[in-house]
C-alpha positions in Angstrom: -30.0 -0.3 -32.2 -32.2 2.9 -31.9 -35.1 2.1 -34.4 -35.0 4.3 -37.7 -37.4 6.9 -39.2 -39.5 4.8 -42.2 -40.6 6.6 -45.2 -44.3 5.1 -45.0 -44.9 6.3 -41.5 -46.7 9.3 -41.0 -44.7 12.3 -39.0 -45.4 12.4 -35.4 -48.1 15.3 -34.0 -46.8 17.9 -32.2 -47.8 17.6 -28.6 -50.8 19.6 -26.8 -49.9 23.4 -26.0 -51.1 23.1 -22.6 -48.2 20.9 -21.1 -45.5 22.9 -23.4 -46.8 26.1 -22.2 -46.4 24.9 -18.5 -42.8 23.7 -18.9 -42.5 27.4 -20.9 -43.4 29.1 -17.9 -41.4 26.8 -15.9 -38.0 27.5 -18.1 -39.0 31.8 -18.1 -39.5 31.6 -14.3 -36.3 30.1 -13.8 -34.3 31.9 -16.5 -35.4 35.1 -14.7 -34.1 33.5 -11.4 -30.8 32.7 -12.5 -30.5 35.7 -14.2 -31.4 37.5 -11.0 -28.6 36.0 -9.6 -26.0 36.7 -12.0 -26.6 40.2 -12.1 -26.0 40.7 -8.3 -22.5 38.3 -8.6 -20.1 40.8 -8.1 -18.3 41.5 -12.0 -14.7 41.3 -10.2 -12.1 40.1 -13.0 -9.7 39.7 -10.7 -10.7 37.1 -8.4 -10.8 33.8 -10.4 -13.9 32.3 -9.0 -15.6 34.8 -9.6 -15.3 34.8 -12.8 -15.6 31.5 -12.6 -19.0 31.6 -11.4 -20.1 34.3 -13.9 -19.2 31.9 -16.3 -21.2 29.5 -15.1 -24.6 31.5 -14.5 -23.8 32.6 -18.1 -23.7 29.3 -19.6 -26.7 28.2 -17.5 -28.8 31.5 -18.7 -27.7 30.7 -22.5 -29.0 27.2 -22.3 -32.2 27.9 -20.7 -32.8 30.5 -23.2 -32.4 28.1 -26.4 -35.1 25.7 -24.1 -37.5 28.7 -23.8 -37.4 28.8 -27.8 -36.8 25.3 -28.1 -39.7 24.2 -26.4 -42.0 27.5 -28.1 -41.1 25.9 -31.5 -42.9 22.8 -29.8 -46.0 24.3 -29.1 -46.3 26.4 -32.7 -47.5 24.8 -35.8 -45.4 26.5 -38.2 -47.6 28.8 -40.3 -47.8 28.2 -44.3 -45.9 31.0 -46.4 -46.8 31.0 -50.2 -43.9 30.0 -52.7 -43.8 33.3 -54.1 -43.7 34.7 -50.4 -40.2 34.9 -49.0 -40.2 33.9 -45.1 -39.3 36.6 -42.6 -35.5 36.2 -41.3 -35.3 35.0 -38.2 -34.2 37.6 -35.4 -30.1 37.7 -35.3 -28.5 35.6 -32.8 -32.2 33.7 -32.0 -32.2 30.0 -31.7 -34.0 29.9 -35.2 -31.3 31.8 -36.4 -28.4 28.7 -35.8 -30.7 25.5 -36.2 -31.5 24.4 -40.0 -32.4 21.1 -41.6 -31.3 19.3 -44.7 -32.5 16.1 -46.4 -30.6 14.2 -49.0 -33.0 11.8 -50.8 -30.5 8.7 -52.4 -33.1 7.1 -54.9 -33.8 10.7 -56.5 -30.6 12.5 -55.9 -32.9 15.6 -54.2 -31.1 17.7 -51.6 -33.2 19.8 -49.9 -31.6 22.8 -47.2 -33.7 24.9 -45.0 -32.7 28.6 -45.4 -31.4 28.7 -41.6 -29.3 26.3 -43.0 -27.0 28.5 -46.0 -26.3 30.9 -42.8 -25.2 28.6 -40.5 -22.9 27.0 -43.5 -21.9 30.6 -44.6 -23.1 29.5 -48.4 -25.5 31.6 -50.7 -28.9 30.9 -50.6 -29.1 31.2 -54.1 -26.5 28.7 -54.9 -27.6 24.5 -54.9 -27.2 22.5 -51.6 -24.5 20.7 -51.2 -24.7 16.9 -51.7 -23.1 14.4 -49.4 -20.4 14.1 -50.8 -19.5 17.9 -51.1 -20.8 18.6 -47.5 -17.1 17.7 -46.2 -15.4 21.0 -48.2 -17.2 22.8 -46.0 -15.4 21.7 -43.3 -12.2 22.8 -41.3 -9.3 19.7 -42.8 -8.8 18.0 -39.0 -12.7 17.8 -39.0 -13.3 16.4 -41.8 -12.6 12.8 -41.5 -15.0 12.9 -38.6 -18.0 14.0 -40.5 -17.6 10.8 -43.5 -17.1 8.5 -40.3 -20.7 9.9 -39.1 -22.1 10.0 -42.5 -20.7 6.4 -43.6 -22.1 4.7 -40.6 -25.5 6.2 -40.8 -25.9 5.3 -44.1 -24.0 2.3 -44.2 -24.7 0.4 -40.4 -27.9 3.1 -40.3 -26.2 4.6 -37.1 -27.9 7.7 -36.1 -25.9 10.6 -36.3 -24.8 13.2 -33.2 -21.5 15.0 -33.4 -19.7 18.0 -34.5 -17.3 19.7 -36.7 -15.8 23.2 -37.5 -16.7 25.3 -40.7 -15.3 28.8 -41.7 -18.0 31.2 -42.1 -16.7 34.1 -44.9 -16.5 37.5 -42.5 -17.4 35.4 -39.2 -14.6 33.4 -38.9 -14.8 29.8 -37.5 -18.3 28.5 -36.1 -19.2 24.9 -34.5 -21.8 22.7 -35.8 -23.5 20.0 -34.1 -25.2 17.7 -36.4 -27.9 15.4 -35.7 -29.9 13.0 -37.8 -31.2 9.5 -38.7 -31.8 7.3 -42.0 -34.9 6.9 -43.4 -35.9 3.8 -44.7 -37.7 2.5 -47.5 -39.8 -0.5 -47.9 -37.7 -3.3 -48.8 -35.3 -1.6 -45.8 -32.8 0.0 -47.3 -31.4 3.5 -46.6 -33.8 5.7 -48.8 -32.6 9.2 -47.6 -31.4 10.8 -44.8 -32.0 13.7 -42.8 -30.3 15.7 -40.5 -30.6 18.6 -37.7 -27.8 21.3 -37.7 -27.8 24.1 -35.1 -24.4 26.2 -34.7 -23.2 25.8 -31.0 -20.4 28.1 -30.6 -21.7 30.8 -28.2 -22.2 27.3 -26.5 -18.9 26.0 -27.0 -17.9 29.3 -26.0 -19.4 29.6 -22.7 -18.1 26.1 -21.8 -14.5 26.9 -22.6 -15.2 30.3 -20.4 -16.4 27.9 -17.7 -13.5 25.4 -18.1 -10.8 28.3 -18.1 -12.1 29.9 -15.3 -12.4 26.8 -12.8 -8.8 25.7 -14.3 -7.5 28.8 -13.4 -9.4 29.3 -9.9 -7.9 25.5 -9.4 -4.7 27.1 -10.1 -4.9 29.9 -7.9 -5.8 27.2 -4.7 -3.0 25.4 -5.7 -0.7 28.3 -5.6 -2.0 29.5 -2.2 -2.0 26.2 -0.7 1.9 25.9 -1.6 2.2 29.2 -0.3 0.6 28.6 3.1 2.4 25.1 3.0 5.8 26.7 2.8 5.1 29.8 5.0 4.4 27.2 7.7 7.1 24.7 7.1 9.8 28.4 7.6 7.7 29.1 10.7 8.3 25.3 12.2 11.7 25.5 10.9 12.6 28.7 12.9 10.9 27.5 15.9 12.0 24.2 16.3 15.9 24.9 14.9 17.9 22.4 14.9 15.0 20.0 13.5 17.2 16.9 13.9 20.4 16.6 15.0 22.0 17.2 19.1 20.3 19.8 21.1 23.0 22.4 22.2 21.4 24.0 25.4 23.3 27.6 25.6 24.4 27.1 29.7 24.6 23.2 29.9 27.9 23.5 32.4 28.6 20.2 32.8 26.6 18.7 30.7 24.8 16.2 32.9 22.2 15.4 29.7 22.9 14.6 26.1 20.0 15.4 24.4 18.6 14.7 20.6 15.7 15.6 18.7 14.0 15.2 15.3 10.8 16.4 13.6 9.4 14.3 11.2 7.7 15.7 8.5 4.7 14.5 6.4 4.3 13.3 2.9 4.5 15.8 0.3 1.1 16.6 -0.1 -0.1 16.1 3.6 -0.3 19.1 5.2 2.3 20.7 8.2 0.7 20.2 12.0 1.6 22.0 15.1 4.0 19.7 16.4 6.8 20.9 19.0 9.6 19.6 21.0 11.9 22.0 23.1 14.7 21.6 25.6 15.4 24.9 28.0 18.2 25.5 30.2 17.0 27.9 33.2 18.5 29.9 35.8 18.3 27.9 38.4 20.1 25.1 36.6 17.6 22.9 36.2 16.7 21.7 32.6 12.6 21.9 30.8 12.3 19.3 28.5 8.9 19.6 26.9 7.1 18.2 23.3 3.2 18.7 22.6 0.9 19.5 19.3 -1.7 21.7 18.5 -4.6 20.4 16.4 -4.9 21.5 13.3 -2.5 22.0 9.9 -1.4 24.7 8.0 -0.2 28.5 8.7 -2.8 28.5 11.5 -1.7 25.7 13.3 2.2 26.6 13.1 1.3 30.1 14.0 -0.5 28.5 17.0 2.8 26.4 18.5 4.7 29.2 18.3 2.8 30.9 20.5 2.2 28.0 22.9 6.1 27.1 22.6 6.7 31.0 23.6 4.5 30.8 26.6 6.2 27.3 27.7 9.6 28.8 27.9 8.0 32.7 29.0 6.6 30.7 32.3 9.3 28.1 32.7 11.8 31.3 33.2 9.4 32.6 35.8 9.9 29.5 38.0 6.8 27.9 36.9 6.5 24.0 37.6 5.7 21.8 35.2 1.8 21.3 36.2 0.8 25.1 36.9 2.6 25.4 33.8 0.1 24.1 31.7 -2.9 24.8 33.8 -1.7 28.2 32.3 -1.5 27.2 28.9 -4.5 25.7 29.4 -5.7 29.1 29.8 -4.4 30.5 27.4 -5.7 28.3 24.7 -9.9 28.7 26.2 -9.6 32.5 25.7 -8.0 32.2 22.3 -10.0 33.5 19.5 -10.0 31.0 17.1 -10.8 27.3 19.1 -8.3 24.7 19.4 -6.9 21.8 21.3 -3.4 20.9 22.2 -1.5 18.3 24.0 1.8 18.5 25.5 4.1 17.0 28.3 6.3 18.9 30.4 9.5 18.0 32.2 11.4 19.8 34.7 15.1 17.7 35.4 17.2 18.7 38.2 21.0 17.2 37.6 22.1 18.2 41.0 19.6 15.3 42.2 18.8 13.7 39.6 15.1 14.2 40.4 12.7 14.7 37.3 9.0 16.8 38.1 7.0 16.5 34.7 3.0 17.1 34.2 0.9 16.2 31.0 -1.8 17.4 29.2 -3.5 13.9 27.3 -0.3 13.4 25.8 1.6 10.4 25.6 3.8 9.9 28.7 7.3 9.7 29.2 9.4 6.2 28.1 12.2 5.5 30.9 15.0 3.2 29.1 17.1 1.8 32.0 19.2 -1.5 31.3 18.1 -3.0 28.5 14.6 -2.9 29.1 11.9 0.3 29.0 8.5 1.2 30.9 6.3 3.9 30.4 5.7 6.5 33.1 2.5 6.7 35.5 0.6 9.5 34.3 -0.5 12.1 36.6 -4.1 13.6 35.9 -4.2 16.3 33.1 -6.6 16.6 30.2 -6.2 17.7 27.2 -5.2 21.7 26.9 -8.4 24.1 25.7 -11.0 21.1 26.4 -11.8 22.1 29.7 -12.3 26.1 31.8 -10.3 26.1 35.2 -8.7 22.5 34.5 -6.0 21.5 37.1 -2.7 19.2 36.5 -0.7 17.1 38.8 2.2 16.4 38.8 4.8 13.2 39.1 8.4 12.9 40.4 10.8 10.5 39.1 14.3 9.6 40.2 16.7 8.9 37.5 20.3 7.4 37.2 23.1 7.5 35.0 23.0 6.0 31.8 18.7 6.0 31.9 17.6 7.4 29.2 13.9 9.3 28.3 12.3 9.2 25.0 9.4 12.2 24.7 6.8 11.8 21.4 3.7 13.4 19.9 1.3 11.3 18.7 1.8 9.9 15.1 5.5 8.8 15.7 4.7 5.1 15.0 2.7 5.5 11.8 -0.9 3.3 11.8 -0.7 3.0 15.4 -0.9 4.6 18.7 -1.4 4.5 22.4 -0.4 1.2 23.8 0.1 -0.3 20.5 2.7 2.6 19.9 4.0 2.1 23.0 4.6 -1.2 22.9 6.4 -0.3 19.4 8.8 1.8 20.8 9.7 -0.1 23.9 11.0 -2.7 21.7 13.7 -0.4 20.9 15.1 -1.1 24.4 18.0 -3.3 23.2 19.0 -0.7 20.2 19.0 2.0 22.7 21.2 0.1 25.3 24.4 0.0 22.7 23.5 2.9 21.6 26.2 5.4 22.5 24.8 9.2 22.4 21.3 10.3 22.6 21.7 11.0 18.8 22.4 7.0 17.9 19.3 6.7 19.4 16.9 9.4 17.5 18.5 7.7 14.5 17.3 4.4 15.6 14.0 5.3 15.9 14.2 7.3 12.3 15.1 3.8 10.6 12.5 2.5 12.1 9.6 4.8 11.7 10.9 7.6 9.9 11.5 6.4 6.3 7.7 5.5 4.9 5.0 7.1 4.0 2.9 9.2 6.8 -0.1 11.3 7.0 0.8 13.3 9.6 4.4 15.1 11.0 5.6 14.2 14.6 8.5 14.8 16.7 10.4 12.7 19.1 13.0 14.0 21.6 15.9 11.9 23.5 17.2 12.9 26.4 20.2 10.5 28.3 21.9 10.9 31.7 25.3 11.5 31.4 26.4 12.2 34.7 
């Protein structure tokens, strides 16, 4: 327990002016600063952190000023006024102004109130202070039972005092009051009077609210923007990767010699939408390009930047272009863009006439070959990943397929918690699902009970595509 004013000890000295005019000088310079500042802060109402952060140089100016006089009240003596010599009012709206005092002696029933005091209460000065017991009709009806829990423990459990409570000032409406004080104690140790500290706080309170408004409603407006940007890319993915789930329906298949499948997975609610892409083209020459990749990044930006990569990949694959120029190009494309990025991605080029596959990769996971009940991952040609490196070059691998194989394609992230090998390893134990599975479809929903239904951090996409004939 904090120890308690006595009514035999002598009051304390006021300290030495030197130190207290050094921290005085301290609190002008940096009043001036700060108010320096605020003045060039552009007075924009409509932008809610700006007003925000006018709030806050506010609030900071108004509480260095009440140290400045705070700390000047410190370093003054006050100076003796004859009875018969009314004081001077303090200045309107000074810190003298909304601090007063009050004592309320028990043994002698004596309340004393310091002028200060009948303004910041709104009472008369001519009429009598108000005793303990009267202080609470003062006081707004929800406050009151606040104010006899403060009083009653001070002088009851000689708990100091330090809260606040609402009056209604007659032609200023209502004001806030902080209140703080202590028991004095008398010789044998009981409570022989109390005193108390009251300073009115609402230009305070005030600029706190202002603060707390502003930064709620500059929250607000992020929040509102980030489901904006959140939803403007999930459209954007959704235009460029339609179908997200279901059979891929190339628009010249002929004969059909592939039955493909695809699904993008999408993140947790609030996780943020990657650049994740799968695609399957059907070119003039009959051949098929399969291809999957992400861009790093999230958001608008990152959407914005697959379609534009996804628009190249099937631009150059009409052109002819094999898989591994193919992303030397993108590639490219991706170290003269203006805002820096990297990407992965893994192109495939299938020829049904022979069967013959030509695929290139760009640090992305390779193709998984599913044939008879068992699956391997593909060698990987040489190919870093796209935007790391000016000039890079990619080879290129040739695979033979046969009827019935089947070829999963993935970006990163599929297996939640894991990746590379351990990934791998992951979804080459589907090889016995996959084997009775009967359409390239069966088989994306496979891996979708598998990996699909819990909780990620990330989106990812996975494509299927199975020989038929």
């Amino acid at each position: 327990m904090p120890s308690h004013l006595s009514a035999d000890r002598p009051a304390a000295q006021p300290p030495g002016s030197g130190p207290v005019d050094a921290l005085i000088s301290q609190t002008r310079r940096l009043k001036g600063e700060v108010d320096a500042v605020r003045r060039d802060t552009p007075a924009d109402g409509r932008d809610p952190r700006e007003r925000w952060r006018r709030a806050l140089y506010d609030l900071a100016v108004h509480q260095l000023d009440d140290l400045d006089q705070h700390l000047a009240q410190l370093r003054d003596d006050p100076v003796p006024v004859p009875d018969s010599v009314a004081p001077p009012a303090p200045r309107s709206g000074s810190l003298l102004s909304r601090v007063g005092s009050a004592e309320w002696n028990l043994l002698t029933d004596e309340v004393s109130w310091s002028t200060e005091l009948y303004r910041i209460l709104g009472r008369d000065p001519a009429a009598p202070p108000l005793t303990l017991d009267e202080l609470p009709s003062l006081v707004l009806d929800e406050d009151r039972p606040g104010l006899t829990a403060m009083v009653t423990g001070c002088l009851v459990d000689a708990r100091p005092i330090d809260g606040e409570f609402r009056v209604v000032r007659p032609g200023d409406g209502v004001r806030t009051v902080h209140m703080m004080g202590e028991p004095v104690l008398g010789a044998d140790g009981s409570t022989a009077s109390m005193w108390a500290v009251l300073r009115d706080v609402s230009e305070l309170r005030s600029c706190r609210r202002a603060v707390s408004e502003t930064r709620d409603s500059l929250h607000h407006q992020r929040h509102a923007a980030a489901r904006t940007e959140h939803r403007l890319a999930v459209e954007l993915q959704e235009a460029v990767l339609a179908p997200r789930r279901g059979p891929l329906r190339l628009p010249h298949a002929g004969s059909r010699t592939l039955d493909l499948a695809a699904a993008h997975l999408s993140p947790s609610a609030d996780a943020p939408i990657g650049g994740d892409w799968y695609d399957a083209l059907d070119l003039s020459d009959g051949a098929t390009l399969l291809s999957v990749g992400e861009l790093t990044g999230h958001g608008v930006g990152a959407a914005t930047g697959m379609a534009m990569l996804l628009g190249a990949v099937r631009g150059m694959a009409m052109t002819g272009t094999d898989p591994g120029p193919l992303l030397a190009c993108l590639n490219r494309l991706l170290d003269t863009a203006t805002q820096p990025a990297l990407g992965s991605a893994v192109c495939l080029r299938y020829r049904p006439e022979t069967r013959s596959l030509l695929w290139a990769q760009a640090g992305h996971p390779v193709p998984l070959l599913f044939r008879g009940g068992t699956g391997r991952a593909l060698d990987a040609p040489q190919g870093v990943l796209l935007g790391a490196t000016s000039g890079a070059s990619y080879g290129q691998a040739e695979e033979t397929l046969e009827v019935g194989d089947l070829l999963l394609l993935h970006t990163d992230g599929l297996v939640p918690g894991h990746a590379g090998s351990t990934a791998v390893h992951r979804l080459l134990g589907l090889a016995p699902r996959f084997a009775g599975a009967a359409t390239a479809q069966d088989c994306v929903r496979a891996v979708m009970r598998e990996f699909g239904e819990g909780e990620r951090q990330d989106d990812a996409c996975v494509l299927v595509a199975r020989v038929t004939a």
